[in-house]
C-alpha positions in Angstrom: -10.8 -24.6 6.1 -11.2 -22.4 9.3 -12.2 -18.9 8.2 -11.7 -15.6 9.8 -14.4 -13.6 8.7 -15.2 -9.2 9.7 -16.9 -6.6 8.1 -17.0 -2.5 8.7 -20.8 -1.1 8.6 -20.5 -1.0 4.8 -19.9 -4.5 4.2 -21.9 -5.6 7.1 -25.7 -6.6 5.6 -23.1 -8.6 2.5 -21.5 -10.5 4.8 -24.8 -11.5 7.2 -26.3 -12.2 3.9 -23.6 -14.7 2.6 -23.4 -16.1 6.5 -24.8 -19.3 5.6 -22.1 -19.9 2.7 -19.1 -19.5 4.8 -20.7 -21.5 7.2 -21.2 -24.1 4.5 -17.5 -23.6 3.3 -15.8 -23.3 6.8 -15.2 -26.2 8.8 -14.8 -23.7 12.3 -15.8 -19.5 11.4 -15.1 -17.2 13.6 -16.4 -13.3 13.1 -14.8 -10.4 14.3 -17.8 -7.9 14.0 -18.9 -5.4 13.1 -22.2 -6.7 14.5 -24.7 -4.0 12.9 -24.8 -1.0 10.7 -23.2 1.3 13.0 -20.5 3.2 11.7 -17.0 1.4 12.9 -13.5 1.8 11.8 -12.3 -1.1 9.7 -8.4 -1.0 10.4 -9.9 -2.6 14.1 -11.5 -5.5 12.7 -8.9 -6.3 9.9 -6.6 -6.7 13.0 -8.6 -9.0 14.8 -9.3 -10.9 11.8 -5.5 -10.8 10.8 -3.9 -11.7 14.3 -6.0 -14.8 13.5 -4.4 -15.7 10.2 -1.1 -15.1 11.4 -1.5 -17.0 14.1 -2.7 -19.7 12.6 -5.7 -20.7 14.4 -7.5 -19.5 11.0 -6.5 -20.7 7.3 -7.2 -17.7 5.9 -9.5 -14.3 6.5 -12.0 -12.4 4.1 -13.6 -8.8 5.2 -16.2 -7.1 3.7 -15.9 -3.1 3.5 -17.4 -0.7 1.1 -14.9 -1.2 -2.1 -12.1 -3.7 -0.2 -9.1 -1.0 -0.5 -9.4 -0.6 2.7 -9.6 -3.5 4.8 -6.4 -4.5 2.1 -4.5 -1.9 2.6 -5.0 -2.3 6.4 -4.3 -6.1 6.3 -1.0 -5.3 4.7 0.6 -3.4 7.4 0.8 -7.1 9.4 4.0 -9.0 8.6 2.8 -12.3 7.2 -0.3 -11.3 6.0 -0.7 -11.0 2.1 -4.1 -9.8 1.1 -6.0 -8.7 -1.9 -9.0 -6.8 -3.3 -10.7 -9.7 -5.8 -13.7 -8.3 -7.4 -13.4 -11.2 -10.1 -13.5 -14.8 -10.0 -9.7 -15.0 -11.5 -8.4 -13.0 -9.5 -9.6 -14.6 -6.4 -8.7 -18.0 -7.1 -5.0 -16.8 -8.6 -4.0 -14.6 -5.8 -4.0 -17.7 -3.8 -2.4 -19.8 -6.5 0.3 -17.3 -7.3 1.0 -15.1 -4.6 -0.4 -17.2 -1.2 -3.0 -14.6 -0.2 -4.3 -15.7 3.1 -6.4 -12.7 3.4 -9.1 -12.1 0.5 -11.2 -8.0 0.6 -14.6 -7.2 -1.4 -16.1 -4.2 -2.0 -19.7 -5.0 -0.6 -20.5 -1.8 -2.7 -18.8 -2.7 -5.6 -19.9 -6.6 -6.2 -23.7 -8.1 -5.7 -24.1 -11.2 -3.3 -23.9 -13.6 -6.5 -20.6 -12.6 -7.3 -19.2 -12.3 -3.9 -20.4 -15.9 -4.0 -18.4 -16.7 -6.5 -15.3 -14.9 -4.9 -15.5 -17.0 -1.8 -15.8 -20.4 -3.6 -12.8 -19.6 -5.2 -10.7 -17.9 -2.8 -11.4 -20.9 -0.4 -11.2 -23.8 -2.6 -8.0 -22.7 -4.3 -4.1 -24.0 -3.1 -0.8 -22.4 -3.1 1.0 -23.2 -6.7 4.5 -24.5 -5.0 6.7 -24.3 -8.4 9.7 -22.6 -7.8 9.4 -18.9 -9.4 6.0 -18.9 -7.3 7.7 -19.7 -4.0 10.6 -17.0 -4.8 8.3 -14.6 -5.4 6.6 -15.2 -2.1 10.1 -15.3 -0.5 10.6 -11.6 -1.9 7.6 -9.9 -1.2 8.2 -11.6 2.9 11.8 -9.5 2.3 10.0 -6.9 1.4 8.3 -7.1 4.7 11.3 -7.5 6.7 13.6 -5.2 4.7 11.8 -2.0 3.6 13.0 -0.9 0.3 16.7 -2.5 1.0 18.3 -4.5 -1.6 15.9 -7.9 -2.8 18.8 -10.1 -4.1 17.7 -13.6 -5.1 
């Protein structure tokens, strides 16, 4: 799995401190800064670490900011990516499964290091569910993307 990996100053100390896990997880990490505790605006680095993901030259992206909302929200402005806040183990691992989130956000003020822990293991090691209802649901929420608030159809 080749991860794409960026913080804001909030999430920064989480995401040094859980370096050595992604490492361990990640056949090729790249990381897209911040590099200290020095305020930054997050919307930059979710870009960078998005742009990678959509690309391709990453399987997927995780960012650590203060409670995740925000690194999500500005994840989901970029056609293609899908990303979402886990703060639980079961959410993590089904957002993949269910809804092929490539991008996974946690609040580095909202979860300890153990649990973010737990959150990576099971955001990485889980696969895309490819029954039917799960793949039209994926198919919808890319109209979504594409369409606005136009008719979904099925």
């Amino acid at each position: 799995m080749k991860l794409a990996i960026g913080s804001d100053h909030c999430g920064y100390k989480m995401k040094i401190e859980l370096n050595e896990l992604l490492e361990e997880l990640s056949s090729e990490i790249t990381d897209f800064g911040c590099f200290s505790t020095d305020p930054v605006d997050f919307p930059d680095i979710a870009k960078l670490v998005c742009c990678e993901v959509k690309s391709g030259r990453k399987d997927r992206g995780i960012l650590f900011c203060g409670t995740g909302v925000g690194a999500a929200i500005a994840s989901n402005k970029i056609p293609g990516i899908r990303a979402a806040v886990c703060h639980d183990v079961h959410s993590a691992h089904q957002a993949v499964e269910h809804d092929d989130v490539n991008v996974m956000c946690i609040g580095a003020q909202i979860v300890g290091p153990w649990l973010a822990k737990d959150l990576i293991h099971a955001f990485v090691s889980a696969t895309f569910n490819t029954e039917e209802h799960f793949r039209r649901r994926v198919r919808k929420l890319e109209l979504l993307e594409k369409e606005g608030m136009k008719e979904l159809g099925d």
